[in-house]
N, C-alpha and C positions, 0 to 999 in steps of 0.2 A: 697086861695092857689096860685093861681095865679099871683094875685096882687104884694103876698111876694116874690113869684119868678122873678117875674119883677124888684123889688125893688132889688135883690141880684144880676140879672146881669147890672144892672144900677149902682151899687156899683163897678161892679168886670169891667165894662168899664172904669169908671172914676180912677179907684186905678190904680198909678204907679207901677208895679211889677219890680223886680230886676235881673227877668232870662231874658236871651235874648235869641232872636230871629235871627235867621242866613240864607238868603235866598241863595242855592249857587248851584252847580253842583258838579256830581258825571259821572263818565266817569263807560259806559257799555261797559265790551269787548266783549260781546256778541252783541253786537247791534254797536258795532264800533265806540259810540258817546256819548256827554256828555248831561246827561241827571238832568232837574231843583230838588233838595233835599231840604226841609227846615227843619231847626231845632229849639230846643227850648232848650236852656242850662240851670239850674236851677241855683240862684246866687250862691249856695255850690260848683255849680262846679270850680266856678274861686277863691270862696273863699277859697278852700279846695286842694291845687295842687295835692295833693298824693291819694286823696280818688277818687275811682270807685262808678259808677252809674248802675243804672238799668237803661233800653230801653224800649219805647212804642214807635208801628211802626204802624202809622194811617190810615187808607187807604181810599184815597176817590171815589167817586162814578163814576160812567159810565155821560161821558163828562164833567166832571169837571178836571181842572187843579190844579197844585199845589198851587198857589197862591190866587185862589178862595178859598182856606181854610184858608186863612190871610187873612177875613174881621176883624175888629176892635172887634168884640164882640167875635169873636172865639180866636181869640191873646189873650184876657181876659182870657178866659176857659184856654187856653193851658198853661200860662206862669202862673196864679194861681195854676194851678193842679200841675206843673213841680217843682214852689217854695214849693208847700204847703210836694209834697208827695215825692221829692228828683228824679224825674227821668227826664233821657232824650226822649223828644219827636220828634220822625222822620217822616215827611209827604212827602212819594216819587211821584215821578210821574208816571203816569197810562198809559198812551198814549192814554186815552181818553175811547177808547174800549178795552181794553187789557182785561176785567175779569182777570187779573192777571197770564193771559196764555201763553203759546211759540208759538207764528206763525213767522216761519220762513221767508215763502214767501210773509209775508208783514213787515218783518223786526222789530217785535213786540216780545220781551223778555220777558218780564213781571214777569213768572215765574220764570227766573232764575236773571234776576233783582234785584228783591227784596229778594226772601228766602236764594241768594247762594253771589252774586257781593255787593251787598248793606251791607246785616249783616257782611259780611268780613270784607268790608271796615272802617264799623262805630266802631267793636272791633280792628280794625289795627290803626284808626285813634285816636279813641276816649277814655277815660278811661271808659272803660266799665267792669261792670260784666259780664261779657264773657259766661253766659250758660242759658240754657235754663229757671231755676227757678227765672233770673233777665231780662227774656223777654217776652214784652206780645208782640202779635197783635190785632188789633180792626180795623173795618171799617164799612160804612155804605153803606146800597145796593148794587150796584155791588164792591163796598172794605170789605162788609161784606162775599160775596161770596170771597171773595179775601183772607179773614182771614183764614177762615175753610175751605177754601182750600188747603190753605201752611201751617195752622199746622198740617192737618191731612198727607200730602204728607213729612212735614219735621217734624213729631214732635222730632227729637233731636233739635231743633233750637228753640220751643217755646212751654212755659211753659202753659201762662194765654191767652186766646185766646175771642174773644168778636165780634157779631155781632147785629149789629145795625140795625133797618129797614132792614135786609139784604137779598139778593138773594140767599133763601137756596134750590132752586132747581131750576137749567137755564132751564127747559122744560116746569116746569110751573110759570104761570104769572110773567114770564120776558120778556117782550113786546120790550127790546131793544136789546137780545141774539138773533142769528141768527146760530145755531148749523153751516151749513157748511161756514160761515165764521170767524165764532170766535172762535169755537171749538179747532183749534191748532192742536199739535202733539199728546194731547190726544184724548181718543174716551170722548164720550159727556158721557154716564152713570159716566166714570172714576171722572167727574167734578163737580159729584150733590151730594150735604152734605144731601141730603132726602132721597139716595137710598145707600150710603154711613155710615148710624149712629154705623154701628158696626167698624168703624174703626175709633173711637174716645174712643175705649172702652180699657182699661187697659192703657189707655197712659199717665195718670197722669198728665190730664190739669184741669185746672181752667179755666173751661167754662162757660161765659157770654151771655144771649139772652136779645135782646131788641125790641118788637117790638107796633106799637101803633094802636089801636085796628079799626080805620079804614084806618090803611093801604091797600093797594091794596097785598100787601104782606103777610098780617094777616093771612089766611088759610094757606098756605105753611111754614111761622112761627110755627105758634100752632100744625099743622102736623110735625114738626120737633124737639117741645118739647116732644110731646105726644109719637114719638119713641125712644126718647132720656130716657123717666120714664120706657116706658116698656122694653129696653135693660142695664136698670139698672144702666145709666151712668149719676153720678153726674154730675149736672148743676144748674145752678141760670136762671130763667125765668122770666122777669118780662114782663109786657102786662100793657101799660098805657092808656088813653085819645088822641089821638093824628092821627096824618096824616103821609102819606111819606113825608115830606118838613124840613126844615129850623127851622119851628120853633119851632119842634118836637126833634131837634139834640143836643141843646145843654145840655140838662137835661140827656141824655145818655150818652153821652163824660165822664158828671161831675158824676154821679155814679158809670160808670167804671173804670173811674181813681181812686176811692175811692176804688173799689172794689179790680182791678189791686194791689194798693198799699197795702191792707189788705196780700191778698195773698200774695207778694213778700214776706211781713214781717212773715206771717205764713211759708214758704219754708225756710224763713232764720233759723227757730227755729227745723227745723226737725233735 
């Protein structure tokens, strides 16, 4: 199984895809500054002038930058998914430690970044499906916290929502969350998807868990599926072989994108 997998991203490195790749900036008025956006346009888009897309908005993890998620093999992942499943993908920037929070007094937006400045601008800018049934989020670790955090706090804004190796509760085993610096304007209970699962309930998301069975993350995972069955609230959970690292990321990317896309198509038929 392995092997075969090997062989398909060594396929999906070496194929020329047709979407492209856009590394650019987006200005925060909240933050006063223009802050690195990448994108990934699928070839329909330029083939297609009049026709709207769906949005997947990626988020990546605690110290990682934006352009650390455009190594060669991931541009593969992204610009197959983009071609294969018709969507736009958007990788913003974090600010390294943001968990995707508002700290004012170190000039860190994050939340309002991404869930309020960002989605505006990319339906202002872009031809998009403009609503929540043609927008996912996903991330990994601290962009997984990042996910389920802004769809639980904006779910008008997103539909299909997916966390990856992710940080579903900042108190436990998050070795790089420091409550009173990174906490922000909210209180820290407000921030944890573990103490949180009832307010994912009736909101009509298409919820994704990914996590790899020895991750450092594992318990805090399987603790946030297991309240997720007993509060009744549909999800997909899958638990693979695997580590928190690199080389555990990209087989989740490519299931959620499949997944993402399923759904988009099932919301289009309702």
């Amino acid at each position: 199984m392995r092997y075969i997998f090997a062989l398909i991203l060594v396929c999906l490195a070496s194929c020329a895809f047709a979407a492209k790749t856009v590394h650019t900036t987006v200005y925060s008025e909240s933050m006063q500054k223009e802050l690195p956006v990448s994108f990934v346009f699928p070839e329909d888009y330029y083939a297609n002038r009049t026709d709207r897309f769906a949005v997947v908005y990626n988020l990546a993890g605690y110290g990682a930058d934006v352009m650390s998620q455009f190594g060669k093999r991931r541009v593969a992942i992204y610009e197959h998914a983009s071609d294969t499943y018709g969507f736009i993908l958007v990788v913003p920037d974090n600010g390294g430690d943001s968990w995707y929070l508002d700290r004012p007094k170190d000039n860190k937006m994050y939340e309002t970044f991404v869930a309020k400045e960002l989605v505006d601008y990319v339906d202002m800018r872009y031809r998009t499906k403009a609503d929540r049934d043609h927008r996912a989020i996903c991330g990994g670790s601290m962009g997984g916290h990042g996910a389920l955090f802004l769809a639980r706090t904006y779910p008008e804004k997103y539909g299909i929502v997916d966390s990856f190796s992710g940080t579903v509760d900042l108190l436990w085993q998050s070795h790089s969350f420091k409550a009173d610096k990174h906490a922000g304007t909210r209180p820290v209970d407000e921030c944890r998807a573990l103490v949180n699962v009832e307010k994912y309930k009736d909101k009509d998301f298409s919820l994704y868990q990914d996590i790899g069975i020895h991750d450092h993350l594992y318990d805090s995972n399987k603790a946030f599926h297991d309240k997720l069955v007993a509060s009744g609230i549909p999800h997909v959970y899958v638990e693979r072989e695997g580590h928190h690292n690199s080389a555990y990321w990209p087989e989740a990317w490519r299931t959620f994108f499949e997944f993402a896309a399923n759904e988009i198509e099932l919301r289009e038929k309702r």
